[in-house]
N, C-alpha and C positions, 0 to 999 in steps of 0.2 A: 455429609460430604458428597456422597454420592446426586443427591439431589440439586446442592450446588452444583456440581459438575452438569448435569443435565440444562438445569437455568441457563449456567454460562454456554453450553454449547448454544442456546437457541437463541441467549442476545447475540452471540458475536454474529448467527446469521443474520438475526435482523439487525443487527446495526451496522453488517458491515456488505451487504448483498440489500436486494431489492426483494429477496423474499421474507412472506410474511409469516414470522414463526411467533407464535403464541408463547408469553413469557409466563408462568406462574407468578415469581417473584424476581424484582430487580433491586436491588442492593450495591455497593459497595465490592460484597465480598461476591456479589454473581458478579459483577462486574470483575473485579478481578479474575476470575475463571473464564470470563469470557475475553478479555484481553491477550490470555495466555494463550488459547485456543484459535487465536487470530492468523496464524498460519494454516490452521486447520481449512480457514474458509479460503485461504490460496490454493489450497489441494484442489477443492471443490472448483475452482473458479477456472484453475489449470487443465480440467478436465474436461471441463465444457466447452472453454477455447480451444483446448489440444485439439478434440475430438473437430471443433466447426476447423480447424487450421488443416489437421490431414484431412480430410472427407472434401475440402476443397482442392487440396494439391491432388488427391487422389482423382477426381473429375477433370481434371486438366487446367484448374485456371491458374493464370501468373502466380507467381512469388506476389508479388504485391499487391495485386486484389485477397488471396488469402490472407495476409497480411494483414490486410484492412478489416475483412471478416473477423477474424480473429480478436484484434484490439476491440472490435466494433463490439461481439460478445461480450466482452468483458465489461465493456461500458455500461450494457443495456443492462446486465445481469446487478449492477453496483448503481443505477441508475444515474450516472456520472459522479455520485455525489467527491468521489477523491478528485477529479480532476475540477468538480468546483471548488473544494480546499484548495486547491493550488492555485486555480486564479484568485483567487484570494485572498492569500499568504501572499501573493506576486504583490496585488493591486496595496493591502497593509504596508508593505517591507517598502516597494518602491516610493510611495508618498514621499519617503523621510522625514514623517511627521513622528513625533512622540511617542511611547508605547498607549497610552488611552486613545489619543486619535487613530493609530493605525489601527488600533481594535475595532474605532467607529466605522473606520474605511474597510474594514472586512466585514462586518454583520450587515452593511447595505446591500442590499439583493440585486441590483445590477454590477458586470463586470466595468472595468477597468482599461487602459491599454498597458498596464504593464501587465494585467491579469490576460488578458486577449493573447498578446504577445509569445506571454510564457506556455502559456495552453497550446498555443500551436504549435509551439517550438517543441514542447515533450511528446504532445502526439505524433508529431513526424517523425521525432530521435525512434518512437515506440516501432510504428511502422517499419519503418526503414529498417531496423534491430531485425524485425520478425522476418521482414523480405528476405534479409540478409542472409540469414540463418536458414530459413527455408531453400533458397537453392544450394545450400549445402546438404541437404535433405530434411524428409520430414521427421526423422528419430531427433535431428540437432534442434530444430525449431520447438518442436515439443519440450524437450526438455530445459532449452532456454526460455522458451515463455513460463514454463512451473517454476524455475529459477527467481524470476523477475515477481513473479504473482507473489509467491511465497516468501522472498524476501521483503520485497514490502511489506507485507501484513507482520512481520517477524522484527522489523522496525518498530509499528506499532505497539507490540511487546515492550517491546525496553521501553520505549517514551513513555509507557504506563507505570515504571518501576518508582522507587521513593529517591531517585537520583534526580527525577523532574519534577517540576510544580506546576503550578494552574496559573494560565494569566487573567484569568478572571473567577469571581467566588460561583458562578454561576457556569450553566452548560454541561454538554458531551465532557470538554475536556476536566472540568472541576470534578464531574463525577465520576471519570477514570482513571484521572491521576493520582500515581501512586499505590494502586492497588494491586499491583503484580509483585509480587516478595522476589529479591532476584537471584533465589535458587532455581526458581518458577521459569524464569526467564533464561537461567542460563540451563536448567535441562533441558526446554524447548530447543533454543538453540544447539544444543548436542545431539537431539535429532535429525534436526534441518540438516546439520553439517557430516552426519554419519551417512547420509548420499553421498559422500564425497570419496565415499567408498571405495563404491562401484565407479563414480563419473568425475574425474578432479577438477574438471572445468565446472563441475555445478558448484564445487566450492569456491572458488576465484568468483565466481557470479555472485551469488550471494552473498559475499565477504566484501564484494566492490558494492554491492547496494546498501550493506548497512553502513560502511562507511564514508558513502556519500549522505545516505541517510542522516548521521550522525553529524556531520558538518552540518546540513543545514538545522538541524535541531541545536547546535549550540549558538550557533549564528543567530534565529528567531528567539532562543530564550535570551539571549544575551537584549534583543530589542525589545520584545515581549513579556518577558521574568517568564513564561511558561508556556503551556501549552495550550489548546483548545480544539474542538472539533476541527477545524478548515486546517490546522498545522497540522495529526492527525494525516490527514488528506494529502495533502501537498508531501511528508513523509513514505507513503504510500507510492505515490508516484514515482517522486525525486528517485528513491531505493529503485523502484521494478525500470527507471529506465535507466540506470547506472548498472545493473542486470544486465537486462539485455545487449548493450554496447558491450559491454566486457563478452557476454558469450559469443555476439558475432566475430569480438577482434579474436578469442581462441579457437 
């Protein structure tokens, strides 16, 4: 078990960050270990942007160029790969073609204008969130961006559970769907939410991300029948910028 656990810590970084972690063995059941451990790599993610987010405010620059630093870390460190799930769950969904053809329309490797569209539109919601919060100070900012990180990756979670399926026999989302048992899933989430502690608005934050999260997840299985890498992705997002907006409106 214990060795499980170690695998899965070091897929969820490499599948879900840009660094490169040596896997021993991938499986199923590492996979499932590492799907669970997916807010883990929010911690991680929240830390690095916390840290570029105050260390700019602290240097004097705007609310919104930090801001932009900020998201910008996150991106570089995830090598955008969620925000290309997203255009591409956009470019799938918007066709209003079939579930196989929208499948076709998301594995072709150029974007889209529904995918363009939507990309822009979550990055500015993201920014503008982090601005927001920022000139309320850098303790609020910080803490809603680990909000937003975390709950998205914590979406991730559940999508893996045996409540979803795979919209294709193949791929990321074939080989992770379903592998999360959802005791697994709902102790993690009894962590996430035992911040709620100390800070009630971290829960309203992450409470507003998975259940945006979870809209669009029934919404794409209902066109899709399941999940895949780029859904995945565009979850990730959807959840951290349905975050953010809730922490700046509290």
């Amino acid at each position: 078990m214990l060795r499980d656990c170690a695998d899965g810590l070091r897929m969820a970084l490499g599948t879900l960050t840009a660094i490169p972690v040596p896997v021993s063995r991938v499986d199923r059941r590492v996979a499932g270990w590492a799907m669970a451990a997916a807010p883990l790599v929010g911690v991680l993610l929240a830390a690095v942007s916390g840290a570029v987010l105050a260390g700019a405010l602290w240097a004097g620059v705007s609310p919104l160029l930090a801001a932009v630093a900020a998201v910008g870390a996150v991106a570089l460190l995830t090598r955008g790969l969620h925000w290309d799930g997203l255009a591409d769950v956009a470019d799938g969904l918007g066709s209003g073609a079939d579930a196989d053809r929208a499948l076709a329309v998301m594995k072709r490797s150029d974007i889209g204008p529904f995918g363009v569209i939507t990309l822009v539109f979550v990055v500015l919601l993201q920014v503008a969130a982090v601005a927001a919060l920022a000139e309320e100070g850098t303790g609020a900012a910080v803490a809603g961006l680990a909000a937003a990180l975390v709950s998205g990756r914590l979406a991730v979670t559940w999508a893996c559970t045996r409540l979803v399926g795979a919209a294709r026999p193949e791929g990321l989302g074939a080989f992770v769907s379903g592998t999360v048992p959802y005791p697994a899933a709902a102790a993690v989430t009894g962590v996430v939410l035992a911040v709620g502690l100390v800070e009630w608005t971290w829960c309203a934050a992450v409470a507003a991300g998975l259940v945006v999260a979870g809209g669009v997840l029934v919404w794409v299985c209902r066109r899709l029948g399941g999940i895949t890498g780029d859904v995945l992705g565009a979850l990730v997002e959807s959840a951290a910028g349905a975050a953010l907006v809730t922490a700046a409106a509290l």
